[in-house]
C-alpha positions, 0 to 999 in steps of 0.5 A: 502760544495761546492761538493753538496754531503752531509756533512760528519757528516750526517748519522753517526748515527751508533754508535753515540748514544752509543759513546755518552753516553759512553762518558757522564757516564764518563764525567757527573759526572766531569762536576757537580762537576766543576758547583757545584763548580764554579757556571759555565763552566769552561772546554770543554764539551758543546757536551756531555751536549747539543747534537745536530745533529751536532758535535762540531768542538772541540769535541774530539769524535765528538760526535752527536745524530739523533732524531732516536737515541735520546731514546738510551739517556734515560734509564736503560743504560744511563747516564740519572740520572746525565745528568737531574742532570748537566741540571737541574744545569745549568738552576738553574745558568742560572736562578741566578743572573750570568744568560748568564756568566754561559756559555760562549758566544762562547757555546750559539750557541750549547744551541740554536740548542739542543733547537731548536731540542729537542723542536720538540722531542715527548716522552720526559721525563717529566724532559727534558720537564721542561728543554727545557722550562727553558732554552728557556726563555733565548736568545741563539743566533746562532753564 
């Protein structure tokens, strides 16, 4: 951003987080299928997995999460059950013999900066805590 006025995808909080779980009731459930299924990623959907403060450039509801709305994605009105359950799935595909082909290459950026904000979040569900640890065993680089 050469203006120095601030990217236009920061403070767009409003609305952001229950866009985004909005969009996880209705995906989630798809995406276990397809991991169960394939035993890795095979379609578009790395945003609503592993949000971030960013949108991802092919997300079609450019979806992000502020660390002041990060609550709204636990909870009575979450898609929290199926979300521990498609993230507990992948890191047991992650921790398998296909290890990093489980998601691909091009995805292993957006892994690396959930990490990298989620790490820091305090008041975490016990469940999320667990997946922050076996997922960063791995290399994510940034891309």
């Amino acid at each position: 951003n050469r203006s120095g006025s601030p990217p236009r995808w920061l403070g767009r909080d409003e609305g952001q987080a229950e866009n985004l779980v909005s969009q996880q009731k209705a995906e989630l459930p798809i995406i276990l299928r397809e991991l169960e299924k394939h035993g890795r990623k095979c379609n578009c959907w790395i945003w609503w997995v592993f949000p971030t403060e960013m949108p991802g450039a092919c997300d079609p509801i450019q979806s992000s999460i502020s660390r002041k709305n990060v609550p709204a994605l636990f909870g009575e009105d979450s898609a929290e059950d199926v979300w521990q359950q498609v993230l507990e799935k992948i890191c047991d595909l992650v921790e398998g013999e296909d290890a990093m082909q489980v998601i691909p290459g091009i995805d292993h950026g957006r892994i690396h900066f959930f990490l990298k904000l989620w790490k820091d979040l305090p008041d975490l569900p016990e469940w999320m805590q667990n997946v922050i640890v076996r997922l960063d065993r791995f290399p994510w680089p940034p891309r």
